[in-house]
Structure formats: structure tokens, C-alpha cells
C-alpha positions as CSV (number, residue, x, y, z in Angstrom):
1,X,-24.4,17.9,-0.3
2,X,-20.8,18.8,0.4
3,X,-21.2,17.9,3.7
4,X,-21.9,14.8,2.8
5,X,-19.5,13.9,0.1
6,X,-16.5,15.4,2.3
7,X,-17.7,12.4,5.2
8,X,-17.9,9.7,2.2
9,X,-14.6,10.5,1.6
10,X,-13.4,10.2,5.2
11,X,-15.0,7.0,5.4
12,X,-13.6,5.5,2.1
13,X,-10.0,7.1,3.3
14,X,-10.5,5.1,6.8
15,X,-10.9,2.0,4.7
16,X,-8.7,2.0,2.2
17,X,-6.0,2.6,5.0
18,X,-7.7,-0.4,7.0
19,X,-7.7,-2.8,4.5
20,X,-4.1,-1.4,3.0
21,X,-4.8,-0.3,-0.4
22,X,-3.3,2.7,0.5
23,X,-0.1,1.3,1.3
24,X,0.4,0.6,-2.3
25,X,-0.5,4.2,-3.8
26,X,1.7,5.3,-1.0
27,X,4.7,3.0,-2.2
28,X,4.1,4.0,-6.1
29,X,4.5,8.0,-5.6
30,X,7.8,7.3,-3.3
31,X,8.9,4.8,-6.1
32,X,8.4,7.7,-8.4
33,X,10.0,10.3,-6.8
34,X,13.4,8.2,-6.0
35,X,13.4,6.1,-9.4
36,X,11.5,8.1,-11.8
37,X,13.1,6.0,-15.0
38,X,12.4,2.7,-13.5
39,X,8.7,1.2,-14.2
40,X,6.6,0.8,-11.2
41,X,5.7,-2.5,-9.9
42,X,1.8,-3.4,-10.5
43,X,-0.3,-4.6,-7.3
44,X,0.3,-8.2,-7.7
45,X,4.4,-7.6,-8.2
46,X,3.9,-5.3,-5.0
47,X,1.8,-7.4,-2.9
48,X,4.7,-10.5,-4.1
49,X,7.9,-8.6,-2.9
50,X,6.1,-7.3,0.3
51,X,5.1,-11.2,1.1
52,X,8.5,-12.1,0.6
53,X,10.0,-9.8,2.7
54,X,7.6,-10.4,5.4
55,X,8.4,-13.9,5.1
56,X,12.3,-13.2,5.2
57,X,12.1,-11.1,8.3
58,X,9.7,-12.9,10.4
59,X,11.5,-14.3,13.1
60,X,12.4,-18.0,13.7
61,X,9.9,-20.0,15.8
62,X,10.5,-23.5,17.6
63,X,6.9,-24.2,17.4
């Protein structure tokens, strides 16, 4: 049975860094340990800063 629950969890770790829903839980423990009195963004105030600054750095394009 362990066996099997240790591959589950390998699978559902490959996902969740696939579809990026471990970038998040990633950003919220460094947000913790360098502001720890400042409130952590949720998901949607996340996933609205990191569009932002994707769209801010993405280079110009003539086309």
C-alpha cells in the first residue's frame, strides 16, 4: 500500500508543478519568511500581480 501511495504522490507533485499550482505555495512560504507581519496575497491577488508583471516585462513586438 505504501508503495503505492508514495507513486500517487509523485504523480500529483509532477502535476501540480506542471500546471503551476506549486508556484503559488512556493511564493506564500518565501512571503512568509521575508514579511512575516504582512498578510499573504490569496490566489487570485497572486495570479493578478504575476499577470501584470509578465505583461510589464514582455518585450515590445512590431507585429
Amino acid at each position: 500500500m505504501t508503495a503505492v501511495r508514495k507513486v500517487l504522490d509523485s504523480v500529483l507533485r509532477y502535476a501540480r508543478e506542471l500546471t503551476g499550482e506549486a508556484e503559488y505555495d512556493r511564493y506564500c512560504e518565501r512571503h512568509r519568511r521575508h514579511h512575516p507581519q504582512a498578510p499573504v496575497p490569496t490566489r487570485r491577488e497572486y495570479q493578478r500581480m504575476r499577470t501584470a508583471q509578465r505583461e510589464h516585462e514582455s518585450p515590445s513586438r512590431c507585429c
